[in-house]
LOMI-432435 format. One record per residue (C-alpha): residue number from 1; residue in three letters; chain; x, y, z. Coordinates in steps of 0.25 Angstrom, whole numbers, plus 5000, padded with zeros to 4 digits. Layout:
k:r:c:X:Y:Z
NUM:ALA:A:X:Y:Z
...
% end
This chain:
k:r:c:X:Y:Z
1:UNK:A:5452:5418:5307
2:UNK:A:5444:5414:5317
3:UNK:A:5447:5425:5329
4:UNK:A:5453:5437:5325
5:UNK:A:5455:5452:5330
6:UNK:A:5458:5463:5320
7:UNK:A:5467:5476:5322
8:UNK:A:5481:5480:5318
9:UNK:A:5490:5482:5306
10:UNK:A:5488:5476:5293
11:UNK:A:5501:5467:5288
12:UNK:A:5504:5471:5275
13:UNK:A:5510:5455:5270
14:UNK:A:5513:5451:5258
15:UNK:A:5502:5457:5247
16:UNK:A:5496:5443:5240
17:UNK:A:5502:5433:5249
18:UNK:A:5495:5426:5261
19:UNK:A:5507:5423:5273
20:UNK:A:5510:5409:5277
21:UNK:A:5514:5410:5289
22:UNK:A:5513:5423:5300
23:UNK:A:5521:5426:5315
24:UNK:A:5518:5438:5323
25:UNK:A:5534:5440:5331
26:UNK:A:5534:5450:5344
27:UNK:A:5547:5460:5346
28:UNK:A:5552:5467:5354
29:UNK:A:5548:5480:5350
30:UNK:A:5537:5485:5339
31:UNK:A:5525:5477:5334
32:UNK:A:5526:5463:5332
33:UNK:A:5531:5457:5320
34:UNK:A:5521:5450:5308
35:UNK:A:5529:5439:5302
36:UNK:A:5522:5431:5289
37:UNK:A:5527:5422:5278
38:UNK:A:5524:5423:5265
39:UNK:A:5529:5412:5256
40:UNK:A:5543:5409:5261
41:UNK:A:5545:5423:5268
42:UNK:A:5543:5431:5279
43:UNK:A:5537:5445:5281
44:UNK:A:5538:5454:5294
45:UNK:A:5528:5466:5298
46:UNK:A:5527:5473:5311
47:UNK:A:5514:5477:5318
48:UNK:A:5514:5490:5311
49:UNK:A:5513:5483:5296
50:UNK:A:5527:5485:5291
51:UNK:A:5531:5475:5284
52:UNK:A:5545:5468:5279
53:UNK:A:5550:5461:5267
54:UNK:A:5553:5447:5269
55:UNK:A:5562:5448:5282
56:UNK:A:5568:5432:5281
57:UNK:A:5573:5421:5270
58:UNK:A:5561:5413:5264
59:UNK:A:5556:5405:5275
60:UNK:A:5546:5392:5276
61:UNK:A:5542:5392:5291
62:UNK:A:5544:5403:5304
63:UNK:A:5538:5406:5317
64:UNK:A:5542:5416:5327
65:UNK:A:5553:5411:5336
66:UNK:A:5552:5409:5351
67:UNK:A:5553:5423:5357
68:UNK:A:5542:5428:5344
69:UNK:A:5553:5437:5340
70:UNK:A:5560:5431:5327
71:UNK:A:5556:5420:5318
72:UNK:A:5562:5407:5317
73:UNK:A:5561:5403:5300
74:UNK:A:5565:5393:5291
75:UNK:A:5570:5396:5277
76:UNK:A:5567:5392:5264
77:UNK:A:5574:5384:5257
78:UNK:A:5586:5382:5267
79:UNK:A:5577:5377:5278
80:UNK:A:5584:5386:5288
81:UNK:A:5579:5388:5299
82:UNK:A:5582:5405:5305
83:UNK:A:5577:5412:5317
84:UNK:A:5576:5428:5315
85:UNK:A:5578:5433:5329
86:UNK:A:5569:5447:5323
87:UNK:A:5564:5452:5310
88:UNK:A:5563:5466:5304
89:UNK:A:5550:5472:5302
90:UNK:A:5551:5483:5295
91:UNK:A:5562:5487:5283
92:UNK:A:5572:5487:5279
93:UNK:A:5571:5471:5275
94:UNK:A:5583:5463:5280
95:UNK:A:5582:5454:5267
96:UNK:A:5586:5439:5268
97:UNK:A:5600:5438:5268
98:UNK:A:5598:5448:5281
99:UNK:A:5587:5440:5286
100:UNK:A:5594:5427:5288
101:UNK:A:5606:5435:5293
102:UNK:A:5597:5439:5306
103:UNK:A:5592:5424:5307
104:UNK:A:5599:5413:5316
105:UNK:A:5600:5400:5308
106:UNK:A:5591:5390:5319
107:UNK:A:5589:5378:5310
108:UNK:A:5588:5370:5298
109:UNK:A:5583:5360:5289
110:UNK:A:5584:5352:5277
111:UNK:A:5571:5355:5271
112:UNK:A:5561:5366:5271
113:UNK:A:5557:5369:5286
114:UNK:A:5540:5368:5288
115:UNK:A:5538:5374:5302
116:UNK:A:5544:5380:5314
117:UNK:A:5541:5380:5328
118:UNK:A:5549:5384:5341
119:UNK:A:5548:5387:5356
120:UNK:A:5554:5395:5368
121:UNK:A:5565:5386:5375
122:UNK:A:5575:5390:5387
123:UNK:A:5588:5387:5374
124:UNK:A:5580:5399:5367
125:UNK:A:5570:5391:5357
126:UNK:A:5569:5380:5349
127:UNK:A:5566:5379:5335
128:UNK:A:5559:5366:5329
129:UNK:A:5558:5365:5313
130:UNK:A:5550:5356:5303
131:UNK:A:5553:5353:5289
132:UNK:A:5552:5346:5277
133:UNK:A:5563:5338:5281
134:UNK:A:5557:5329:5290
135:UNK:A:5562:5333:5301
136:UNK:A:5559:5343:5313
137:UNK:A:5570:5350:5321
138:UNK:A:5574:5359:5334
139:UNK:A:5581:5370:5335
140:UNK:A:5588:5378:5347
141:UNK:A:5583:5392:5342
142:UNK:A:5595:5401:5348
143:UNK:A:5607:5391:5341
144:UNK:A:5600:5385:5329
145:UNK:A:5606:5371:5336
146:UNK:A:5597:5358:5332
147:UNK:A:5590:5353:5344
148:UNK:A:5584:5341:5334
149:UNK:A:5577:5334:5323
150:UNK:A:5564:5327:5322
151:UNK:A:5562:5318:5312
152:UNK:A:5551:5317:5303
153:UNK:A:5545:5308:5290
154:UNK:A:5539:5321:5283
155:UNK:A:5540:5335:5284
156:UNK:A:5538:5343:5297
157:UNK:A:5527:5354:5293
158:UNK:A:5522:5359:5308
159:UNK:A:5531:5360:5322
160:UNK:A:5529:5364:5336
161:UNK:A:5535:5367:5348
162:UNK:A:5528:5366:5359
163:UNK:A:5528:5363:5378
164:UNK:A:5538:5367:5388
165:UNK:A:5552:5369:5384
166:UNK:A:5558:5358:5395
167:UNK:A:5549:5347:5385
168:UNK:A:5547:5356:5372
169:UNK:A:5538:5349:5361
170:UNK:A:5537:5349:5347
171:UNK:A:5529:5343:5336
172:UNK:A:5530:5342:5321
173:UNK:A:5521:5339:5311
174:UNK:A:5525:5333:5298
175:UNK:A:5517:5333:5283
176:UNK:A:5514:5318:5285
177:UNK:A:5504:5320:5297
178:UNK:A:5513:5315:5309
179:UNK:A:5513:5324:5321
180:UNK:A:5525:5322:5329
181:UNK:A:5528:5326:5346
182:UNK:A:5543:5329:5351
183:UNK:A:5550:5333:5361
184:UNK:A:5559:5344:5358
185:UNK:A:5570:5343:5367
186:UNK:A:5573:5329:5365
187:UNK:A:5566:5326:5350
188:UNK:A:5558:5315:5356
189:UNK:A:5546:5311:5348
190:UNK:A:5537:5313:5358
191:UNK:A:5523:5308:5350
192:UNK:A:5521:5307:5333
193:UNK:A:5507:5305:5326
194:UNK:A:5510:5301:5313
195:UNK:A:5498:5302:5307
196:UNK:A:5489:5315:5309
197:UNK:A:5475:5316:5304
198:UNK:A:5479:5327:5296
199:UNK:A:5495:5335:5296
200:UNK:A:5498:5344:5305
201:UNK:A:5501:5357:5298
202:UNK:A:5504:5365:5310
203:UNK:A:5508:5360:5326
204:UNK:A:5508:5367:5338
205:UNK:A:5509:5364:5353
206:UNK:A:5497:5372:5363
207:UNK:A:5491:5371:5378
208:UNK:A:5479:5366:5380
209:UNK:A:5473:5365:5394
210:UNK:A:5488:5366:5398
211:UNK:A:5493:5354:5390
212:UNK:A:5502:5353:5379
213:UNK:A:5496:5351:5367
214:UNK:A:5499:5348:5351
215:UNK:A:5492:5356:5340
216:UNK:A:5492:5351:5326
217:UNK:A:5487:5359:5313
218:UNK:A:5480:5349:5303
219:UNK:A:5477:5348:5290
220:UNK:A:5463:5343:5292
221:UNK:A:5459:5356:5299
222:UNK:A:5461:5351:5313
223:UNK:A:5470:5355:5322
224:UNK:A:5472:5345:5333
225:UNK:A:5478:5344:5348
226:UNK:A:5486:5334:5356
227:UNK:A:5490:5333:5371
228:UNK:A:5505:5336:5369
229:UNK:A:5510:5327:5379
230:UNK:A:5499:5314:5377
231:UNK:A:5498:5315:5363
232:UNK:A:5482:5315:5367
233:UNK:A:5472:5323:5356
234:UNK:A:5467:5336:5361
235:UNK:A:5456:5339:5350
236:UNK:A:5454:5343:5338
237:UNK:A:5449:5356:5332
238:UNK:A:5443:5356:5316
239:UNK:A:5451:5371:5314
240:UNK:A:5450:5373:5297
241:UNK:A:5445:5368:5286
242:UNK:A:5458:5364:5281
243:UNK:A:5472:5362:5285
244:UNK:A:5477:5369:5298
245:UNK:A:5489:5376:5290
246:UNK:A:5495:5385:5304
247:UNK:A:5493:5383:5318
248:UNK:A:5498:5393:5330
249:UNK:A:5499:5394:5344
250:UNK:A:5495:5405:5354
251:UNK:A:5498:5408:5368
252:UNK:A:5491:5418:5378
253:UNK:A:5486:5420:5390
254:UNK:A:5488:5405:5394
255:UNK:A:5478:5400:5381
256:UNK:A:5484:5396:5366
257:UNK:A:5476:5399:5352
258:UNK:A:5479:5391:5342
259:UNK:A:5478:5398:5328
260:UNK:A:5476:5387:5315
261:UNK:A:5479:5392:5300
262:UNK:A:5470:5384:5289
263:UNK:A:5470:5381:5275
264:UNK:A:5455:5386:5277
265:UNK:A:5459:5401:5278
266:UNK:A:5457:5402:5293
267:UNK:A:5466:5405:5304
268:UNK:A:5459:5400:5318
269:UNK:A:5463:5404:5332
270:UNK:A:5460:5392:5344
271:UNK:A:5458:5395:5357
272:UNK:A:5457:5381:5362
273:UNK:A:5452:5376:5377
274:UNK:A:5455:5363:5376
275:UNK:A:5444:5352:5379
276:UNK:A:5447:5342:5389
277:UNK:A:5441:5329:5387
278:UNK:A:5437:5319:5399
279:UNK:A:5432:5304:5399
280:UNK:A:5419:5301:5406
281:UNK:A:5415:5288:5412
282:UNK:A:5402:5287:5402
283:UNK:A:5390:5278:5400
284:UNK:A:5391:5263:5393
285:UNK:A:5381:5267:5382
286:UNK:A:5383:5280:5372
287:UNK:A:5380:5294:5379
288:UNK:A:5369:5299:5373
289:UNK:A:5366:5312:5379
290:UNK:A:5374:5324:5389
291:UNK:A:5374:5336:5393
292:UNK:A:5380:5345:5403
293:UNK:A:5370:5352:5413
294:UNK:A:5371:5358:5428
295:UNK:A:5372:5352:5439
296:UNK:A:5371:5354:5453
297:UNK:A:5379:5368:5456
298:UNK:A:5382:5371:5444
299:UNK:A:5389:5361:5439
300:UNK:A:5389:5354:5425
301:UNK:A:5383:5340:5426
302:UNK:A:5385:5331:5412
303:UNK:A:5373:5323:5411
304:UNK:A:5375:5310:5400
305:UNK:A:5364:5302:5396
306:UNK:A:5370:5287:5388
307:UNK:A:5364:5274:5384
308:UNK:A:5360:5265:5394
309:UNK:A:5353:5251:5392
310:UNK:A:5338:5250:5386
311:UNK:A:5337:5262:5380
312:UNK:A:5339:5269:5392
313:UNK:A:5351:5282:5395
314:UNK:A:5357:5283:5408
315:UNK:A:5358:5297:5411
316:UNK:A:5372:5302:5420
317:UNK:A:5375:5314:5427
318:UNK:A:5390:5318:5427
319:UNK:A:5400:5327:5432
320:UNK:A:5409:5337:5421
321:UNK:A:5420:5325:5423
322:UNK:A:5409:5315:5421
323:UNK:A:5408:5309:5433
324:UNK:A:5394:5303:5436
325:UNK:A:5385:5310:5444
326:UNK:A:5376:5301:5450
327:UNK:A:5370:5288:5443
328:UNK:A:5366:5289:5430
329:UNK:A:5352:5287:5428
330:UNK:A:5344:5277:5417
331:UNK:A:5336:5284:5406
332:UNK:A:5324:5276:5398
333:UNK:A:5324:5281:5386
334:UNK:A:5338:5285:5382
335:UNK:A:5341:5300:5383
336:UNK:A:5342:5307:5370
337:UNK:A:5346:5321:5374
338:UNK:A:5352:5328:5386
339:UNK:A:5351:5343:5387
340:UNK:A:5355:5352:5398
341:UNK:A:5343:5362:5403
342:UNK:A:5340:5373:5414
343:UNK:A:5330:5378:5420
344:UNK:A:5334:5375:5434
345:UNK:A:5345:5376:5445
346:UNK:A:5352:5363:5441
347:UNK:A:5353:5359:5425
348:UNK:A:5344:5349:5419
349:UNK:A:5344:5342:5408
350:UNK:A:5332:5337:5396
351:UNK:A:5333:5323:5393
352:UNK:A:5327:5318:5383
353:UNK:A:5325:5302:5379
354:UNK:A:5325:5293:5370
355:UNK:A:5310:5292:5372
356:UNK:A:5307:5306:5368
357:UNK:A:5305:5310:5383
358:UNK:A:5313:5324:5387
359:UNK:A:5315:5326:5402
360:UNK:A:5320:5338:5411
361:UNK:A:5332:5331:5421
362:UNK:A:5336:5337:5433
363:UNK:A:5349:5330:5436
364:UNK:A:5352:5336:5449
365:UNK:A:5339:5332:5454
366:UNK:A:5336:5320:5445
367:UNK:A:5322:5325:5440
368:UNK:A:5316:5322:5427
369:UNK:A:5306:5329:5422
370:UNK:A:5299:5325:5410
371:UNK:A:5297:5336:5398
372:UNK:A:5289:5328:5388
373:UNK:A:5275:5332:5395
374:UNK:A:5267:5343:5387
375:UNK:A:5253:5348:5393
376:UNK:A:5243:5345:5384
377:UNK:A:5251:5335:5373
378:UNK:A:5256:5323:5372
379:UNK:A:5272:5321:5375
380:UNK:A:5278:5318:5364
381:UNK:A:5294:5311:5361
382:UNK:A:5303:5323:5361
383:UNK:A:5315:5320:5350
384:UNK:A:5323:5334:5354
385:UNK:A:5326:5342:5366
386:UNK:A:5335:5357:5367
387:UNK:A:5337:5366:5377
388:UNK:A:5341:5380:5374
389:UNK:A:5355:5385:5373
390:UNK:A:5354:5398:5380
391:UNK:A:5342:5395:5389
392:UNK:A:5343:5381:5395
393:UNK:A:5330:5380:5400
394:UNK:A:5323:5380:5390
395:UNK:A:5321:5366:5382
396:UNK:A:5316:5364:5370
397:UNK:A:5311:5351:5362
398:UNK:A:5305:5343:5351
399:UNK:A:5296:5332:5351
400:UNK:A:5293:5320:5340
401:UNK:A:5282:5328:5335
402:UNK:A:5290:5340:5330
403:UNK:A:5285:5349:5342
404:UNK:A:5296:5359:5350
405:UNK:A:5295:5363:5363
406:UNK:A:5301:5373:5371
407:UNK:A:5304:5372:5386
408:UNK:A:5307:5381:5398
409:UNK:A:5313:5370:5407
410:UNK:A:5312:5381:5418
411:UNK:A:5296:5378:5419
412:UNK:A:5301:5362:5422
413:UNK:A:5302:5359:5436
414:UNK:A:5311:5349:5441
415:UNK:A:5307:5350:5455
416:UNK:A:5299:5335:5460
417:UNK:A:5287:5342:5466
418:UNK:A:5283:5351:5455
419:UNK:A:5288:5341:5444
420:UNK:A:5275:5333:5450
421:UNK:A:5266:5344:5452
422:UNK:A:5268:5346:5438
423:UNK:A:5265:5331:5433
424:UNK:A:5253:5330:5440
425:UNK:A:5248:5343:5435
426:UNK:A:5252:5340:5421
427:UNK:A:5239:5333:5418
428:UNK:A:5230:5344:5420
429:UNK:A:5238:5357:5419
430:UNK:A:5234:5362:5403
431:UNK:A:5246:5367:5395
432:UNK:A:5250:5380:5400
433:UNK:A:5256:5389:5390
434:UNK:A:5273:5389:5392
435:UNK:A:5275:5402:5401
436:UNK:A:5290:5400:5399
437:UNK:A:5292:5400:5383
438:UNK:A:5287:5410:5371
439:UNK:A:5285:5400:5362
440:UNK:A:5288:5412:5350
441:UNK:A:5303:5415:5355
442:UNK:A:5307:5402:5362
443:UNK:A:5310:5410:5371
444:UNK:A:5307:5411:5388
445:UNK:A:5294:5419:5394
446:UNK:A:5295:5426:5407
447:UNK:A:5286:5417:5415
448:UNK:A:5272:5425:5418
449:UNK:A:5270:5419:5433
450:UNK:A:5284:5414:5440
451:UNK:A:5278:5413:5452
452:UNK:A:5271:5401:5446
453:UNK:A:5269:5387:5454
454:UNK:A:5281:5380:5452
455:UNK:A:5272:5367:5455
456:UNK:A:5264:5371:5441
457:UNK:A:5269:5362:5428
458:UNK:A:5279:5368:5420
459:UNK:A:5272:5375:5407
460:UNK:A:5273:5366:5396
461:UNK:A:5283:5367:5384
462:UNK:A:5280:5376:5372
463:UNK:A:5278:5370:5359
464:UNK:A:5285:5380:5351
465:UNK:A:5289:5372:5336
466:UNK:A:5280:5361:5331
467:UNK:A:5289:5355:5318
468:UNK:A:5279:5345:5314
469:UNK:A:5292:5334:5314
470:UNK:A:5302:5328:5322
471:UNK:A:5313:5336:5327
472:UNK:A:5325:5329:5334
473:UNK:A:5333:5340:5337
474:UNK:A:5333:5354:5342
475:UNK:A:5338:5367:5348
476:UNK:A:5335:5377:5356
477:UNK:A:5344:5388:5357
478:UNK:A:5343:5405:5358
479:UNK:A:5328:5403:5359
480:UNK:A:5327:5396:5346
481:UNK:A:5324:5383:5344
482:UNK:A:5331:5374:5332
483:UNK:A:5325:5359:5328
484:UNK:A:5329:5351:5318
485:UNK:A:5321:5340:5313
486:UNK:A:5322:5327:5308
487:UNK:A:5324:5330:5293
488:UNK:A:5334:5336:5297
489:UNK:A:5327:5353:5297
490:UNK:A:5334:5362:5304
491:UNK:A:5325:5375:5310
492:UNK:A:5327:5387:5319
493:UNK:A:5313:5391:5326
494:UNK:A:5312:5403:5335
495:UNK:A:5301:5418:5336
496:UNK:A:5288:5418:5334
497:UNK:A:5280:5408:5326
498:UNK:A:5288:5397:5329
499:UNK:A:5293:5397:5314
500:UNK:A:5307:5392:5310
501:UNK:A:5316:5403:5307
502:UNK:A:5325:5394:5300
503:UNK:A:5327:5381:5294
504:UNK:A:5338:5373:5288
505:UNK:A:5342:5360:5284
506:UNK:A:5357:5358:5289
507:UNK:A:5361:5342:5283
508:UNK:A:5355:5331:5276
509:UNK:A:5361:5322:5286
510:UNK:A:5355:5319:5296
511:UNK:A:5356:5330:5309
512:UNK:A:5358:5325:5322
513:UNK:A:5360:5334:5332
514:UNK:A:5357:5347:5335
515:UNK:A:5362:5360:5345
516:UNK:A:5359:5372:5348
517:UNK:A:5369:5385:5354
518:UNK:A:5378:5396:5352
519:UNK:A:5390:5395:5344
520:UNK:A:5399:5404:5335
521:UNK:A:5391:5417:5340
522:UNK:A:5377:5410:5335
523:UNK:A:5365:5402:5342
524:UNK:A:5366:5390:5333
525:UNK:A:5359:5376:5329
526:UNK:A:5373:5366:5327
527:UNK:A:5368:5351:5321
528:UNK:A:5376:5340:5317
529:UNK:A:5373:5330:5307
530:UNK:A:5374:5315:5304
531:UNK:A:5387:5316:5295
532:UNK:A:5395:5326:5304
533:UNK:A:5391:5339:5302
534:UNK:A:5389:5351:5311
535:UNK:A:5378:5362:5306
536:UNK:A:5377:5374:5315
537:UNK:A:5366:5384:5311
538:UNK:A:5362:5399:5317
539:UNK:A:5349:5398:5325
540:UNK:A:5345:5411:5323
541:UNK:A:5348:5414:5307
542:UNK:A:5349:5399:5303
543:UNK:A:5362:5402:5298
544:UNK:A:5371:5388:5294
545:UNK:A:5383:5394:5301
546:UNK:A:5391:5380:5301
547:UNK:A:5394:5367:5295
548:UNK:A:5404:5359:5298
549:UNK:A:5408:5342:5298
550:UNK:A:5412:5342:5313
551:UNK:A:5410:5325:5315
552:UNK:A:5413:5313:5306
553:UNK:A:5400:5307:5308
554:UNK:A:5386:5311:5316
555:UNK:A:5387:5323:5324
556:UNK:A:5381:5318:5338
557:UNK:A:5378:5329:5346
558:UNK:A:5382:5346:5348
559:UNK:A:5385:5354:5359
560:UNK:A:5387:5368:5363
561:UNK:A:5399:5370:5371
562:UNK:A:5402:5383:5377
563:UNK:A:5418:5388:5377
564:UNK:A:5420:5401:5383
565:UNK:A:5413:5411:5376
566:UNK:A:5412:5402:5365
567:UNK:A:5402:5390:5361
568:UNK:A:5407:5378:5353
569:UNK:A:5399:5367:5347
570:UNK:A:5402:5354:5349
571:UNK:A:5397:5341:5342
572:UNK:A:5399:5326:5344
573:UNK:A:5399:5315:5332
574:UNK:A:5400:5302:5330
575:UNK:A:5413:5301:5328
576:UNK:A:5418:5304:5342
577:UNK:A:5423:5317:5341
578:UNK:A:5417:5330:5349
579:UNK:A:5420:5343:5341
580:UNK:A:5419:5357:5347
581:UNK:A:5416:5369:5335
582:UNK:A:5416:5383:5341
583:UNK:A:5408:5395:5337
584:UNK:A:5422:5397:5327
585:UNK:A:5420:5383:5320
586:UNK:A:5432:5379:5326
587:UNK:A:5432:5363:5332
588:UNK:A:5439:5355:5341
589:UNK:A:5438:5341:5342
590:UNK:A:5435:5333:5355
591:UNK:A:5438:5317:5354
592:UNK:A:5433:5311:5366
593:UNK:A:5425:5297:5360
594:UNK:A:5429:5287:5352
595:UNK:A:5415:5284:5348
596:UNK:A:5404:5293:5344
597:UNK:A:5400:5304:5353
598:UNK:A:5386:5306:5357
599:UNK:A:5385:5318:5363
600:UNK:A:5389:5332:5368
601:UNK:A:5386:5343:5379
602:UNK:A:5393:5355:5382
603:UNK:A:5392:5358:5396
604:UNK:A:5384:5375:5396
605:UNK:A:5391:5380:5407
606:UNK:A:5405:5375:5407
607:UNK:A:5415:5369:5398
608:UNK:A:5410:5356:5397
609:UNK:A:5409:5345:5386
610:UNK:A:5404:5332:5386
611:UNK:A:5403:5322:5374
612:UNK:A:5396:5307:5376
613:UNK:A:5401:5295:5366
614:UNK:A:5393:5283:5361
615:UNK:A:5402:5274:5369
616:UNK:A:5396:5282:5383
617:UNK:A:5408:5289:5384
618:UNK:A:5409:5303:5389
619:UNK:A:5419:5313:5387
620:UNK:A:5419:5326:5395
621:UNK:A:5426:5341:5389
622:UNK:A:5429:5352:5397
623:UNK:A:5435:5366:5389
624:UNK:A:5447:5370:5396
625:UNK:A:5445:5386:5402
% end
């Protein structure tokens, strides 16, 4: 299980024999009540461990009734429906004959009942009922009286109830795949999708961001969400390798969990805050590059960066809705990567082009500064640019030669005056040692004179690695850096000597991008591959901590998104789809392209999502508190 808290009494059960079905039922005095089936019959213990025989007739389905004091059960083989206002919990046993006396008859049907469900209404409850006789039904709970039948063309395995009692719903789900809506005051269909992806093995209805919505437990593994009223899809989440066998829904404190049963072994509790999804007004060519960074006051800017005519980009500044801010402005080369830095009062991003040529942006103030220059040597293209996770002012990069560097972006100024004092000393001032990095721990120096002219060039990147080859991605993150070269090998470097202190060799396919950040309680390297894969290595150990097909296609790009105290990774494919995995390998599935999506970025600061499709459109995610 995937949160858990230990404590309390062991239940004895049934010695050999797993239960197929559990309810916890609250009375009016003692310890609550533990009700399990085993087979075709219920056991009863109270908090304290003592047990019951089998305290009902053989049953196929039960769930607590409205008030959680009884149980509501269907019998086996007459396909009776009971409602037992109590159970005992301790012996003497009341045996069946006994058991079925103390139960008021609610329903009935003509072939074996499947599921349960019922809900709280002014009349007292209402019961509704699936079975194998095609057919779903409603019952008043206080008279047993049929409320109504709802046909169906194949069995009814899973039934909800669900929404206010003045326009109660229900859904059913039958063998065959379809998924039906209805109103269960009238018996209206309200909506029917006939054909699933996968069944539905259990349904359920929940709130998200104050909306009704529908859950459904698939056999694929997924469980999937729709906007009760529209019909809309709400996302997806990946939840087990296998069929979803139980779903169950939990209320407190104004936020529902959602637990999942799977054929995998696993029992999974959700605690989901939904994602809501917003149209941009996006570029005419494919967006090719974003990020989030900090604009003036504080507030998150995203910056896109698309296709343009000639090769060029034009590079935009927008606002959390995506709103323009400004004109956007014409790029030569096109722009390769996007990163946001620090280093100074306002955010600023690395942008770095088609041509090789990496440059520190100053949205605020439009200022460019170009980062190629190295004292001494001769600029070379640079193929990969990073920026620290926990320390955002420090940039590192790779050029086509092989050679890393390491970058305090504090030492850049942005400031007009001394950008030219230090161009037109460039020429004749010698490579200065770099006062601002060690090059043995990546890590920051206290500078030795602060007081120092802030009209002086800025000291000079360090070389820190020198691989010999191309390198077209890397990361830097917890004072280490990771690269990965074109053939494809994966290495960690990091303390003296500038050795690697671990290598590996994730795929044969083709790798294609490359992030760095915390996630599941690890700093960690995540890659995705050409056929869809997701690799997530520990940067420290060089443990292969996961590996998982997340895309049917390429994976495009990876973020780090920040949830709470929690950090999910989220990646973007070729197929369209944006799928959010937290540090529990649980997923959830954003759909907001119908073309392939380019690109990512995870706002750091706020709950803020942004993913660019190759047709220039933009969709914009905010995780609701």
């Amino acid at each position: 299980m995937d949160r858990h808290r230990s404590g309390g009494p062991a239940l004895p059960g049934v010695p050999g024999r797993p239960p197929s079905a559990l309810a916890l039922l609250g009375r009016a005095e003692g310890s609550p009540l533990v009700v399990a089936r085993y087979g075709t019959r219920l056991h009863a213990w109270d908090g304290a461990g003592d047990g019951t025989e089998p305290v009902s007739p053989a049953v196929s389905a039960f769930i607590p009734d409205p008030d959680n004091l009884g149980l509501i059960a269907a019998t086996v083989p007459d396909a009776e429906i009971l409602h037992f206002g109590s159970l005992p919990s301790a012996p003497p046993q009341p045996g069946e004959r006994a058991a079925r006396a103390a139960a008021r008859r609610t329903g009935w049907h003509d072939d074996t009942v499947l599921s349960l469900a019922s809900a709280r209404t002014p009349g007292g409850g209402i019961v509704l009922s699936g079975s194998a006789d095609h057919s779903a039904r409603l019952w008043n709970l206080r008279d047993g009286s049929l409320r109504g039948v709802l046909d169906h063309t194949a069995p009814v395995r899973a039934v909800a109830l669900g929404g206010p009692w003045r326009r109660l719903l229900a859904v059913t789900a039958t063998v065959d795949r379809a998924l039906a809506l209805w109103d269960a005051n009238t018996g209206e269909c309200l909506r029917h999708e006939p054909s699933l992806p996968a069944a539905a093995r259990g349904v359920a209805f929940g709130w998200l961001s104050r909306r009704l919505v529908l859950l459904a437990a698939c056999e694929d593994g997924r469980l999937r969400m729709w906007d009760a009223r529209t019909g809309a899809p709400r996302g997806t989440i990946d939840s087990h390798d296998g069929p979803v066998t139980a779903l169950a829904v939990h209320r407190a404190a104004g936020r529902e969990q959602y637990v999942t049963g799977g054929e995998d072994g696993r029992v999974r509790v959700w605690d989901l805050r939904p994602v809501r999804a917003a149209q941009a007004s996006g570029h005419s060519g494919a967006v090719r590059a974003m990020c989030w960074t900090t604009g003036p006051g504080g507030r998150p800017e995203l910056i896109t960066a698309a296709e343009g005519d000639e090769g060029a980009c034009l590079v935009a500044r927008r606002a959390p809705d995506g709103a323009l801010l400004g004109a956007p402005w014409r790029a030569t080369p096109g722009v390769r990567s996007l990163l946001a830095c620090g280093g100074g009062a306002t955010g600023r991003v690395a942008l770095l082009d088609d041509g090789g040529t990496l440059r520190l942006w100053n949205p605020a103030e439009d200022i460019v500064v170009p980062l190629n220059d190295v004292a001494g040597e001769a600029p070379a293209p640079m193929t990969a640019v990073a920026v620290d996770g926990r320390d955002d002012s420090r940039l590192v990069y790779a050029d086509a030669e092989g050679t890393v560097r390491l970058r305090d972006l504090t030492a850049v100024e942005t400031d007009r005056k001394a950008t030219a004092r230090a161009a037109a000393s460039a020429s004749t001032e010698a490579a200065a040692p770099d006062r601002r990095i060690d090059p043995d721990t990546f890590g920051p120096v206290p500078d030795p004179d602060p007081a120092r002219d802030d009209g002086a060039p800025a000291a000079p990147p360090t070389v820190v690695i020198r691989l010999g080859r191309p390198c077209s991605l890397i990361g830097y993150h917890a004072g280490r850096i990771v690269t990965c070269q074109d053939d494809g090998l994966l290495q960690a470097w990091g303390g003296a000597g500038r050795q690697a202190t671990w290598s590996a060799r994730p795929s044969e396919v083709p790798i294609g991008v490359l992030a760095t950040g915390r996630w599941g309680g690890h700093d960690v390297v995540a890659l995705g591959t050409a056929d869809g894969v997701l690799h997530v290595y520990d940067i420290p150990s060089g443990a292969h901590l996961a590996h998982t097909r997340t895309h049917d296609g390429p994976v495009t790009a990876l973020a780090f998104f920040r949830q709470g105290d929690l950090t999910a990774l989220v990646s973007a494919g070729e197929d369209g789809r944006t799928v959010v995995w937290d540090g529990n390998a649980r997923t959830e599935t954003l759909t907001g392209h119908a073309e392939a999506a380019w690109c990512v970025a995870a706002a750091a600061h706020a709950p803020l999502l942004a993913t660019g499709g190759a047709q220039g459109t933009l969709s914009l995610w905010r995780r609701e508190p």
